[in-house]
C-alpha positions in Angstrom: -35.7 9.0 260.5 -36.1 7.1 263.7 -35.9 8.6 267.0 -32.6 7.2 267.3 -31.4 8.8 264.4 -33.1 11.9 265.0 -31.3 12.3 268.7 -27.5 11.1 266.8 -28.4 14.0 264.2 -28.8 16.9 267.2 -25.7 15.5 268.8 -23.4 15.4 265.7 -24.6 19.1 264.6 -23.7 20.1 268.1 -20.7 18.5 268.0 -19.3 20.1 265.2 -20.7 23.4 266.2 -18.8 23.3 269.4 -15.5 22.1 267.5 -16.1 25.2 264.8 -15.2 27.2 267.3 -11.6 26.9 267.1 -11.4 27.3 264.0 -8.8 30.3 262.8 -7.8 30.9 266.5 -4.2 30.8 267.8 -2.9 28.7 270.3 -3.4 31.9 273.4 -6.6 32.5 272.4 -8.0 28.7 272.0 -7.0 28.5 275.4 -7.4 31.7 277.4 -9.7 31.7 280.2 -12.4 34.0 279.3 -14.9 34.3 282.6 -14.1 34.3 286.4 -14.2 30.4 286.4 -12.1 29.7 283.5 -14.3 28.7 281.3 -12.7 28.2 277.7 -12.8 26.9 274.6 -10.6 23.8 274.6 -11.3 23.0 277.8 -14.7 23.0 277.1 -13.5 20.5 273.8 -11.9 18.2 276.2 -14.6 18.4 278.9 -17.7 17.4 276.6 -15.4 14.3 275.0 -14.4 13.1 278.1 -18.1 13.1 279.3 -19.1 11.3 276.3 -16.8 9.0 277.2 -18.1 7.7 280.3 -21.5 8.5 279.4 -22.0 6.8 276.0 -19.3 4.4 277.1 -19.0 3.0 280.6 -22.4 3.4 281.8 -23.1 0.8 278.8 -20.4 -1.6 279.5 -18.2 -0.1 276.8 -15.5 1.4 278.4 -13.1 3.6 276.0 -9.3 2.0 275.3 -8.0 5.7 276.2 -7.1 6.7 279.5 -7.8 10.0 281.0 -5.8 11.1 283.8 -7.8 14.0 284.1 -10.2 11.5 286.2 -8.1 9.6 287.9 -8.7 10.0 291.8 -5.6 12.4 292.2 -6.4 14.7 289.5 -6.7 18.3 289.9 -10.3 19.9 290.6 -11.8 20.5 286.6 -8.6 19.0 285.3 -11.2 17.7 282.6 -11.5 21.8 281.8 -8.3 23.0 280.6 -5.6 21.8 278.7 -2.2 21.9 279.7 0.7 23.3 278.1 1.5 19.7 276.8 -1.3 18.6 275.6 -1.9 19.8 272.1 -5.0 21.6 270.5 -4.5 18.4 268.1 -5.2 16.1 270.8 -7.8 17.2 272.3 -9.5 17.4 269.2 -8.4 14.1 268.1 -9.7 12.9 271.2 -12.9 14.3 270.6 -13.1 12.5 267.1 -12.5 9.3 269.2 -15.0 10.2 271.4 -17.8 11.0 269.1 -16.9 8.0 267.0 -16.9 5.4 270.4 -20.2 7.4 271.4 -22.2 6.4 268.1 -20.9 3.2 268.0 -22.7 2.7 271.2 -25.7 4.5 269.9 -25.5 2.5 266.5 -25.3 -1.1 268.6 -28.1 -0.7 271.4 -31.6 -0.5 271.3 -32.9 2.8 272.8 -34.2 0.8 275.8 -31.0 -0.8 276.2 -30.2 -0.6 280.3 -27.0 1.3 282.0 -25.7 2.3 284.9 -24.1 5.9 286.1 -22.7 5.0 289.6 -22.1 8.3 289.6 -26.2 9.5 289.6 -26.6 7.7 293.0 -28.8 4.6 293.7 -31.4 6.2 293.3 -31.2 7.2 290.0 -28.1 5.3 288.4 -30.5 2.8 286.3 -31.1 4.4 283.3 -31.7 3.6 279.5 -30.0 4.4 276.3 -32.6 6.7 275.3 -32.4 9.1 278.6 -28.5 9.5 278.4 -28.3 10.5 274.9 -31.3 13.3 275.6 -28.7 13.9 278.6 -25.7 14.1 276.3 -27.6 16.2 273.9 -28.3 18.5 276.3 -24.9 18.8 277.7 -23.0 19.2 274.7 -25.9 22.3 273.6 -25.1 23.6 276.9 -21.3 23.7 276.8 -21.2 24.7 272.7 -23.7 27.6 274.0 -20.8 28.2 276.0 -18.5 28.3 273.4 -20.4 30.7 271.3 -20.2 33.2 274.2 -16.4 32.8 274.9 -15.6 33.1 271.1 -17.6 36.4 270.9 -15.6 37.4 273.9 -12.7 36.2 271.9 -13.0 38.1 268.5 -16.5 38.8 267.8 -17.1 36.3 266.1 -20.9 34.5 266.4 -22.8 32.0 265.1 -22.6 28.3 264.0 -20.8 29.6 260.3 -19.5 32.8 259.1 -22.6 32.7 256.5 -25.0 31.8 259.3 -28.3 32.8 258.4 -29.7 33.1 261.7 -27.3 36.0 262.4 -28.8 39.6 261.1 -26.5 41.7 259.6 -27.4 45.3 261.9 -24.9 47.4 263.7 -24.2 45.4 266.6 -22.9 48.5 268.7 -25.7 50.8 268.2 -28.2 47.2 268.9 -25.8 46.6 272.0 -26.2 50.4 272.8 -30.2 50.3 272.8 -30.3 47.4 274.9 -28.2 48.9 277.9 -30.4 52.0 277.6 -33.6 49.7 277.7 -31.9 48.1 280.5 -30.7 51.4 282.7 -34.1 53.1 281.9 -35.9 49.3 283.1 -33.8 49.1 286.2 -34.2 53.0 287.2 -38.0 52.2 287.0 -37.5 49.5 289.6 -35.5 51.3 291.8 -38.4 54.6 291.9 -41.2 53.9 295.0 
């Protein structure tokens, strides 16, 4: 496997780790704001396919045949974040199948070195290869499905990438949970003691 490849295969396994996390949730719950900024789990859906988008899209002369108002110059602030009440958990996830499917397309056609520009990185840095923006894009879809793992254990306590995920020990969360905040009060007491 080529580095190419390689970088595709991280991106499509955190693709579809961010999108397992709708999975067996209702409509309220796929879209309830879950920390002080809002942050939840279709927005974050329809935030990391729009970036892909203009990432793995635009900045290589590839522009998507979708339009997304959520960007246009009068938008609301983090429109890209949420989903309205009339767009459709089957949009946005449709979208995101577009999305991935335009982004490896790009991948598939250009060389690694192949040049692009992100207007939106300055002059200074706005020249970039294929090569950095997919490490970029890679990086920003792990961040945001890291997200989604948090909000979906805020949800319904449910973690991991699979219910049979291996990397998940089966121990008694609350009494683990417990002995943490102990550690914790007894590390910050400590701190606090001249």
């Amino acid at each position: 496997m080529d580095d190419k490849d390689t970088l595709l295969d991280y991106l499509r396994t955190q693709r579809a780790g961010l999108l397992s996390k709708l999975d067996g949730l209702d409509e309220y719950d796929a879209r309830r704001p879950m920390t002080p900024t809002g942050t939840n789990l279709l927005g974050l859906v329809k935030h990391v396919a729009s970036v892909e988008l203009g990432y793995l899209g635009e900045v290589f002369g590839r522009p998507a045949d979708r339009d997304l108002p959520w960007f246009a110059d009068d938008a609301e602030v983090n429109a890209d974040m949420w989903a309205t009440p009339d767009e459709t958990r089957e949009q946005v996830v449709a979208l995101h199948h577009y999305s991935a499917e335009h982004s490896d397309a790009t991948v598939q056609a250009l060389p690694l070195d192949a040049p692009g520009d992100v207007p939106w990185w300055g002059e200074e840095h706005r020249h970039v290869t294929l090569h950095q923006i997919l490490v970029h894009v890679c990086v920003e879809t792990a961040r945001h499905a890291g997200h989604a793992d948090i909000v979906r254990e805020l949800i319904d306590g449910v973690v991991g990438r699979r219910p049979d995920d291996p990397n998940i020990p089966a121990i008694d969360w609350p009494a683990y949970r417990e002995r943490l905040e102990a550690a914790a009060r007894e590390a910050g007491t400590a701190a606090t003691r001249p």
